[in-house]
Every structure is written in C-alpha cells, then in structure tokens.
C-alpha positions in Angstrom: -2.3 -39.8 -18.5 -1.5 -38.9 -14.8 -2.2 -35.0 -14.2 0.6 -33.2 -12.7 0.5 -31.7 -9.1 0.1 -28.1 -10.7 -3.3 -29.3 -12.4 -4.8 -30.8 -9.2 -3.8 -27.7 -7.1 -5.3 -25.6 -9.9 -8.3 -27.1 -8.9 -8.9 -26.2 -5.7 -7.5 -22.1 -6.3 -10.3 -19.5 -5.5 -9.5 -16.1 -7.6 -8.5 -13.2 -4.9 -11.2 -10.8 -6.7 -13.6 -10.8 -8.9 -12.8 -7.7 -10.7 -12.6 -8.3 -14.5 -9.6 -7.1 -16.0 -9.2 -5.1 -19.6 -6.3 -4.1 -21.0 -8.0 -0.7 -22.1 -5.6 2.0 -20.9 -7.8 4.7 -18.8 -4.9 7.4 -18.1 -1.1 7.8 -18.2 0.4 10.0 -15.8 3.5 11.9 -16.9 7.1 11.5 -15.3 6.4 15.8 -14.5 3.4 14.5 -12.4 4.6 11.5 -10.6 7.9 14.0 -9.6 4.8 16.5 -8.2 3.2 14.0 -6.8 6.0 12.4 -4.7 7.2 15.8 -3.1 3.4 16.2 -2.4 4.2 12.9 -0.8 7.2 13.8 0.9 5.2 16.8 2.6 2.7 15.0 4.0 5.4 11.7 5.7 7.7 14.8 6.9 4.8 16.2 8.8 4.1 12.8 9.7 6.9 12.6 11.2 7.6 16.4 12.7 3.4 15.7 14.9 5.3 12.0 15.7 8.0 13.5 17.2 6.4 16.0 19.5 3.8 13.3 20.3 6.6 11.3 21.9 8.3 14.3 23.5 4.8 15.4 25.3 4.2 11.4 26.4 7.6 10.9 27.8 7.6 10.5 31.3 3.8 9.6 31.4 2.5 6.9 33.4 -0.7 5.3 32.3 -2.3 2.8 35.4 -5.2 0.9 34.8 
C-alpha cells in the first residue's frame, strides 16, 4: 500500500519543544481578574506611549554623524 505524502512528511517533523503536556488544570483566573489585569495592562502601554512621545519630541531636530 503506497503511504500518503502526509505520512512521509510526518517523518521527517522535529517537535518545537520538548515540554510534556498534561491536561491537569493548575489555576483558573476569574473574568474579575483578567478585567484587573488588562487595565493593569492598559497603564503600563499608556505610559508606554506618554515616555515615547516625549522621546520623539526631545530627539526632533537631532543630528547624529558618525
């Protein structure tokens, strides 16, 4: 029986970790926490972008030479 080009591919496939998966659950995170945890988020990429912004301002009109 000829093998299908799936099988023979198969063959040659390396796994992309070798961490051994369970399906034991370690810890849910409630929809109260994830909410917390996304403004904590949302801090932290507004800041971001607030230090971004005044870097830009300060460089503008700088000339680097080598």
């Amino acid at each position: 029986m000829k093998e299908s080009i799936d099988e023979r591919v198969k063959l040659f496939a390396k796994p992309a970790s070798s961490v051994k998966h369970s399906g034991k659950i370690v810890r849910t995170i409630s929809r109260s926490d994830i909410v917390k945890l996304n403004l904590e988020i949302d801090k932290k990429i507004r800041q971001n972008a607030r230090e971004r912004r005044v870097s830009f301002e300060e460089a503008k009109g700088v000339i680097v030479k080598d």
